[in-house]
Structures are given as C-alpha cells and as structure tokens.
C-alpha positions, 0 to 999 in steps of 0.5 A, a space after each residue: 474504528 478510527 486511526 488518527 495520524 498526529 504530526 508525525 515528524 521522523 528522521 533517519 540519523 540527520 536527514 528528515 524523512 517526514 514532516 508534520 504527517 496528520 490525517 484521519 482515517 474511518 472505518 471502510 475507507 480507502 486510502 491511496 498513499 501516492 508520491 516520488 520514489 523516496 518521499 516517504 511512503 513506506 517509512 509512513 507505513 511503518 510508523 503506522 504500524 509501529 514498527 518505527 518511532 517517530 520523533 515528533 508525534 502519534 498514531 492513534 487507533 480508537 484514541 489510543 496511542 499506538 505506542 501504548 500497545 503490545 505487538 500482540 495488541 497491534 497485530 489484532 488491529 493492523 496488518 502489513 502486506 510489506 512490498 517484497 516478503 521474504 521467500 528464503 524459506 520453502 513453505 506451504 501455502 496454508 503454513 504461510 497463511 496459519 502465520 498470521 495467526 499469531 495474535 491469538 495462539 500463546 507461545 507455547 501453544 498449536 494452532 487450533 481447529 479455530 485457526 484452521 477454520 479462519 485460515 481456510 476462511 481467508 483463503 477462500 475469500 482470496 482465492 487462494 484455498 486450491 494453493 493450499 498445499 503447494 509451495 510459495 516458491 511454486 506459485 506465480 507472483 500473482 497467487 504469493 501476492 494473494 496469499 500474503 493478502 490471506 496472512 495478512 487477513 488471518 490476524 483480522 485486523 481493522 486496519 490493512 497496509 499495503 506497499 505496492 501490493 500490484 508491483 512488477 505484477 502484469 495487468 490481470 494480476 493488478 485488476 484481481 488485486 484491486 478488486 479484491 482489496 476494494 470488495 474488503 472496503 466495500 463488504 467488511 468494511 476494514 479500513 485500507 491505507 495502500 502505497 501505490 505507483 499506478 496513478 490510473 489504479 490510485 484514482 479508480 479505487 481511493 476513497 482519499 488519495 494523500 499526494 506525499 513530496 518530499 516527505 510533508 503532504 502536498 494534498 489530501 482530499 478525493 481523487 479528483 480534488 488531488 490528481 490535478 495538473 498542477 499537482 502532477 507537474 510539481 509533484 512528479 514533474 509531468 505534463 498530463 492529460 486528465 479525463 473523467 470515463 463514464 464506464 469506470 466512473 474514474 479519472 484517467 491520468 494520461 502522461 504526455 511528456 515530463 517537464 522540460 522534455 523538448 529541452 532534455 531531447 535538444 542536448 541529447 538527440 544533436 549529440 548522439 546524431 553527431 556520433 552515428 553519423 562520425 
C-alpha cells in the first residue's frame, strides 16, 4: 500500500489553509505530522480521508485517486481517530467498536458472527475486551481513547489517522497509546499518519516526522533531520536543547525559553512590581 499526497492546495472561504502539501507514504510507516496551533494539521487529515476537498491537488491510495472512491470504498483503506469524538449518546463499549464495522454490513443487514469475531479481535489487541460491557461514558479517558482505536481498527483499514490521540491524557495513558500504535507499525504493518503535540513522543516513535508552518511544509525527513534548533525557533519560536539518549534510542527536545523571553519578562515583571509595591 502507498499513499501519495500531490500538491494539495485547500482554502477555507478566502483564507489559505494549506499549500502545495506533497508527500509519500509506505506500507509500515510511522508519520508524525507536528506544527503551531492552527497550521493545518487537522484540515491535512481530513483531506486525506476525504471528507474535504482540496481546491488544488490529489490524494492518492495505490494510484487511485481518492476522490474517485465511494465512502464505503475509503473507510476499507483509511480510518480516523478524530481528536474529540462525540460522547452525547450513552453506548456500550462493544456497540461503540461494532461501529466500525460498517464497511462490510449492507444497509439493511445485522452484524454477523464475523463482525463480532473481528470486533473481539480488535478489542483484545487494544485491550479494551474487559470494557466491553461497560458504557463509554463509565470509562476513564485513557480506555475511551483505546477503544475508538478498536472502532478505528474494526474497518481494517490500511491506513490510520490520528488527531492528537494522547491529548489532556496523563503520562501512562500516552505511553500505553504509543506503544500500541507503533506495535500496529511494527507487527501488521498499517500505515500511520498521527497529528502530535508532544515533540519528545513525536521523535521516540516517528518513522518520518512533516514539520507543518502556516500551512506549507517547512521539512520532511527522519526526526533528527527535522527537530533541529533552527527549526524549532522558526517554527515554534522556542530556544531549545537537543539530545540524543542512549536507552530510547531517540531525541530528547528540551525547551529552555521562547524566543525574546528576557525582553517579554523586562516590559512585564517592572510593571507588576510597581503595582504590589503601590
């Protein structure tokens, strides 16, 4: 399986959102998609799985145009983790992972013994099998991450998408989550392109990491190749210390300050000083 993003260019009424976005994707690869709030990363993400439509350019799966292909067609290829899913219903956990079964049922057919043989699959591979009779809305927000990982895994699909998957999670949670997608790289080779904040999770667990400014890419390459402190001060406007650890075989990314701190600090601190002591 390929992916194959051609010169996306995408708008959102007059304002440009992304850029001339071109990149190839292989079979078992890890992709962490890093930037600034706002630079498009999500908008990336939905394009690839085509629920938006680029003004200029193509997304291409096996050299075929995604466009050219029925929802049905896209969910068996590609599938979506979105960054904050709807909890306004109250469902099992198995009812939740069945969903993403819906590639394969017809319209007006149930679930079959194969859906639930494939759903209990996915559950055990993500752990989430002893939840299966619980409520989403029981579960910590660890497990519900787990477990629309499952929905997600349910549509076996070639290609996963991810928004944020460990955001407002504590740090066990992102470990376990990481861990599990990069085992899904490394065991059944799916193809993984994952939004992510955490630029000390982005270069532990990317294969390739695309560095995203204001909607064009800044770089594209191996971690250590992208996370450079030339990059991080134009990009994120940071001051950075940058090591290699042994045990993890990764970078570690160490913020120190942001950029012009010490003069940001000389207009603040003189005047909140002068209003304690008044």
């Amino acid at each position: 399986m390929k992916l194959e993003v051609d010169n996306i260019q995408f708008y959102y009424e007059a304002r440009k959102v992304l850029d001339e976005i071109s990149f190839k994707a292989d079979e078992g690869e890890f992709i962490g998609l890093i930037g600034p709030n706002g630079s498009g990363k999500t908008t990336l993400l939905r394009i690839i799985d085509g629920i938006l439509k680029p003004i200029v350019g193509s997304v291409y799966i096996d050299c075929r145009r995604i466009s050219e292909l029925d929802p049905r067609e896209i969910a068996r290829e590609i599938a979506v983790v979105p960054q904050i899913a709807d909890l306004s219903f109250d469902l099992k956990v198995f009812d939740i992972v069945m969903m993403g079964r819906y590639p394969y049922l017809d319209r007006i057919s149930l679930e079959r013994e194969v859906d639930e043989e494939r759903v209990r699959f996915w559950m055990k591979v993500t752990n989430t099998l002893h939840l299966a009779e619980r409520s989403i809305k029981e579960i910590s927000g660890g497990e519900r991450q787990r477990v629309f990982i499952a929905r997600a895994l349910a549509q076996e699909p070639k290609i996963l998408l991810l928004d944020e998957p460990t955001s407002n999670l504590d740090i066990c949670y992102k470990i376990e989550i990481m861990n599990l997608l990069r085992a899904l790289v490394d065991e059944l080779k799916l193809t993984i392109i994952c939004a992510i904040h955490d630029l000390n999770l982005a270069a532990r667990y990317s294969d390739k990491i695309i560095l995203i400014k204001d909607g064009r890419i800044k770089s594209i390459g191996k971690p250590r190749d992208v996370l450079t402190k030339d990059n991080l001060s134009e990009v994120f406007k940071i001051d950075a210390k940058i090591e290699y650890d042994m045990d993890s075989k990764s970078l570690i990314i160490i913020p120190l300050k942001t950029i012009n701190q010490k003069s940001n600090n000389e207009l603040i601190f003189p005047t909140l000083k002068e209003n304690i002591l008044a």
